[in-house]
C-alpha positions in Angstrom: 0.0 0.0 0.0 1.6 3.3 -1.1 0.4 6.2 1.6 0.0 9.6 0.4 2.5 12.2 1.2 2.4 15.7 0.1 4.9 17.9 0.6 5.1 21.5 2.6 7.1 24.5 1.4 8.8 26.5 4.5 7.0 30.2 3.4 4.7 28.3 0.6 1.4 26.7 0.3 0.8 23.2 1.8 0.7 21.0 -1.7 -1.6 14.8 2.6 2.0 13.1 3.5 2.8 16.9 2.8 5.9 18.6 1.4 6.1 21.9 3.1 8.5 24.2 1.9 9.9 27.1 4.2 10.6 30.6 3.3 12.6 32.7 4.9 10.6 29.9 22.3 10.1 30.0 25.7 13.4 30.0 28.2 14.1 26.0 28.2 16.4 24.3 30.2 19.3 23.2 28.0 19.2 20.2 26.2 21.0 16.6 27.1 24.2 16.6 24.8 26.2 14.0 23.7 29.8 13.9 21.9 27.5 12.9 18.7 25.1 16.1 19.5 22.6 14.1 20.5 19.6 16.1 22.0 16.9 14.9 23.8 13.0 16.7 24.0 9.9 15.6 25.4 7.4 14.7 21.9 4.5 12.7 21.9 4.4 8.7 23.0 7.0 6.8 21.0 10.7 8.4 20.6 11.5 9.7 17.3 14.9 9.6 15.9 15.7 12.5 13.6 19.1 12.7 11.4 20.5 15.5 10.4 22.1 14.6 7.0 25.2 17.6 6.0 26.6 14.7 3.2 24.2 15.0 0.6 22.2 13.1 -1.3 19.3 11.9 -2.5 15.8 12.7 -1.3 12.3 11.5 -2.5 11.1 15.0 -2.5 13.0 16.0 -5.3 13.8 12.8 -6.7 15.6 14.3 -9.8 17.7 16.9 -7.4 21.0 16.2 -6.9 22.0 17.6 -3.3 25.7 18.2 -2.5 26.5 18.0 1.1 27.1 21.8 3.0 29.6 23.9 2.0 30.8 25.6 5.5 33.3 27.8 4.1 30.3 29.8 2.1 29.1 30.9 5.0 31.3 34.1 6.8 30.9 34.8 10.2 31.1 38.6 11.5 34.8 39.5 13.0 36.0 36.8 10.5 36.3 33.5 9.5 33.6 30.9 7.9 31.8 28.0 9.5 34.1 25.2 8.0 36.6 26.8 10.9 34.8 24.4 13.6 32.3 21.9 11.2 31.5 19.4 13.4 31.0 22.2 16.5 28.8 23.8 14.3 26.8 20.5 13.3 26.2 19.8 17.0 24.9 23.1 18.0 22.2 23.0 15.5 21.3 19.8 16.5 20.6 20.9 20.3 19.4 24.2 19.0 16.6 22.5 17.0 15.7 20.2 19.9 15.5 22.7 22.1 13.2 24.8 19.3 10.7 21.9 19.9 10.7 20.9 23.3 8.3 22.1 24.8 5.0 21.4 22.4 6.0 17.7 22.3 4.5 14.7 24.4 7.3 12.0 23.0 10.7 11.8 23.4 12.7 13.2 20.3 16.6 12.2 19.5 18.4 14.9 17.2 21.6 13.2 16.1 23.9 15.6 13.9 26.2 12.8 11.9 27.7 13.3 8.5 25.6 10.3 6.9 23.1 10.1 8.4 21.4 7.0 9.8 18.7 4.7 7.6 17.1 3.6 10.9 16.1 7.6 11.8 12.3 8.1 11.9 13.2 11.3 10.2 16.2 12.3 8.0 17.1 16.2 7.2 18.8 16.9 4.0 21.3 19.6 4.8 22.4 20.6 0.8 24.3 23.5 0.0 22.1 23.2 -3.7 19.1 26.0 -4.1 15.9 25.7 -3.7 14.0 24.8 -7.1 11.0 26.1 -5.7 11.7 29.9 -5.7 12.6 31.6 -2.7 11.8 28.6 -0.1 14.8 27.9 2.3 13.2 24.2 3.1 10.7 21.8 2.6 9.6 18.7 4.5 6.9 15.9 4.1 3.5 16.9 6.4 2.5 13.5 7.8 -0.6 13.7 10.1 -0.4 12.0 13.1 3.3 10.9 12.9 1.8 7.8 11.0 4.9 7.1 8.6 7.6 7.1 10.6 9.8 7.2 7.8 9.8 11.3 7.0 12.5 13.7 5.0 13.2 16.8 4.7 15.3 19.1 2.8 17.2 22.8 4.4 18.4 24.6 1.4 22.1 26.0 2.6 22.4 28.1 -1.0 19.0 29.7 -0.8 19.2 30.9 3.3 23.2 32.1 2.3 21.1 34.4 -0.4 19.2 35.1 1.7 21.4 36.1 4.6 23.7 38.3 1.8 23.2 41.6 3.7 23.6 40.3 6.9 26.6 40.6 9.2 25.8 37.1 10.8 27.8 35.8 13.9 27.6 32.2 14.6 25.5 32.0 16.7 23.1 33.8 14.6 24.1 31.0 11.8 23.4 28.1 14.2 19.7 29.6 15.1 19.1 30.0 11.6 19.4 26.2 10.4 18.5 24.9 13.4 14.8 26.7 13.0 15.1 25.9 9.4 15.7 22.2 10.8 13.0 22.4 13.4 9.9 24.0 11.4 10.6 20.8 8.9 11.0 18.5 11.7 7.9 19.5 13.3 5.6 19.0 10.0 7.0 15.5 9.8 5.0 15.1 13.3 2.1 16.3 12.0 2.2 20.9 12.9 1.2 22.8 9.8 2.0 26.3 9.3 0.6 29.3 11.4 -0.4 32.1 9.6 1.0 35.6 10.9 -2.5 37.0 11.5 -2.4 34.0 14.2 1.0 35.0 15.4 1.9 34.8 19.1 5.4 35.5 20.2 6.9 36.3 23.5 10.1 38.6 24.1 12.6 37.5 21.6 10.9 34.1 21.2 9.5 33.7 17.4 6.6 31.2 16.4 8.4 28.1 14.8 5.4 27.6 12.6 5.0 30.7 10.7 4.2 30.6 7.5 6.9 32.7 6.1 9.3 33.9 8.6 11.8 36.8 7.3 15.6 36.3 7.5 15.8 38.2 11.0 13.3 35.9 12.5 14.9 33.0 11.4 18.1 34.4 13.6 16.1 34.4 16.4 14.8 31.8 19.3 11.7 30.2 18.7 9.6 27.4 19.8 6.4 26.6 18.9 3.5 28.4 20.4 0.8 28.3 18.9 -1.2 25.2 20.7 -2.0 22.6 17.4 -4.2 19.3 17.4 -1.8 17.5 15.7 -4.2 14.2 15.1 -7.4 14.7 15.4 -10.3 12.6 14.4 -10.8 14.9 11.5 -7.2 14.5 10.3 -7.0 10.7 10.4 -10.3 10.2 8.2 -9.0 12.4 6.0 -5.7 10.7 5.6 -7.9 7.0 5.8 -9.5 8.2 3.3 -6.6 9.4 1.0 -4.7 6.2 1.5 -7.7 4.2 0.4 -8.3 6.6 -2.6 -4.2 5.5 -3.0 -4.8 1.8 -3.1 -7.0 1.8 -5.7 
């Protein structure tokens, strides 16, 4: 049986499993770290493992797209330097920085594993490519599965499209680490099922910035967020409709 996915466009139109493409936080306590930048959050029931993949690849989203792993050195950091000065420092901190961006709207536990591969056995794998977006100006895209009911998501951060987007910006790296690991996060969380939030919805505390927006602007991507706008992320309504797709799929 072939389920339906449909994919979600980080600052674009939902196009059920999603693709959403991107466009472009409450105080937490800090995530659980390991050497690997492992980060543990609190999700809902069983633990999902999420990869985030800097090598490249290939990804059922775009089938046809090659995408080359991360090029650090693109990517200057104010005072100096690039981000290829400390790679796998860099890879770590998004990792607990996208954990943390979640945390606190799961009711599961949630691994983020930074790792050069990847790992075939994550629930979800990120696609970090240094290629551009070949949908316009999105910055990332990710498969919208209702009710976590695959368990076998991807999703795509495009590096070349946020360093575009960044070009006028004198980004420090810390600024560089919130960016993907939002990027990361926003895709992450449509794999479990949150759609986008549209800004006329839009709830933020100081400095904190709704993860879920439908088309956060380059500044807001620097910033903390979290998600907090409550969502109903499997409702009754939800799984008929995706019954119902998946049987319109078998025939």
């Amino acid at each position: 049986m072939t389920q339906t996915r449909t994919c979600s466009r980080f600052g674009g139109s939902a196009v059920l499993m999603l693709c959403l493409p991107l466009f472009a936080g409450l105080p937490s306590p800090a995530p659980s770290g390991g050497e690997d930048g492992t980060s543990q959050v609190a999700s809902r029931g069983q633990s999902v493992r999420v990869h985030l993949r800097w090598a490249g690849g290939e990804s059922r989203i775009h089938p046809r797209l090659a995408l080359p792993g991360m090029d650090f050195s693109a990517f200057r950091v104010a005072g100096g330097g690039a981000l290829d000065s400390d790679s796998a420092a860099f890879r770590r901190d998004v990792a607990e920085h996208a954990a943390q961006a979640l945390r606190q709207a799961m009711g599961t536990e949630i691994i983020v594993l930074s790792t050069e591969d990847g790992d075939a056995a994550a629930n979800t794998v990120v696609h970090v490519t240094q290629s551009e977006s070949p949908n316009g100006g999105g910055v990332g895209e990710g498969e919208y599965d209702p009710c976590d009911a695959q368990r076998d998501n991807e999703a795509i951060v495009f590096a070349e499209s946020l360093r575009k987007r960044a070009a006028s910006c004198d980004f420090s790296y810390e600024n560089w680490v919130q960016v993907f690991a939002n990027v990361a996060a926003h895709e992450v969380a449509h794999t479990l099922g949150y759609a986008h939030v549209e800004r006329s919805d839009y709830q933020s505390w100081e400095g904190v910035v709704e993860l879920m927006l439908d088309a956060h602007t380059i500044d807001e991507l620097a910033r903390p967020q979290r998600i907090i706008t409550p969502q109903d992320t499997c409702t009754p309504w939800v799984i008929e409709k995706t019954l119902a797709a998946n049987e319109t799929d078998r025939e």
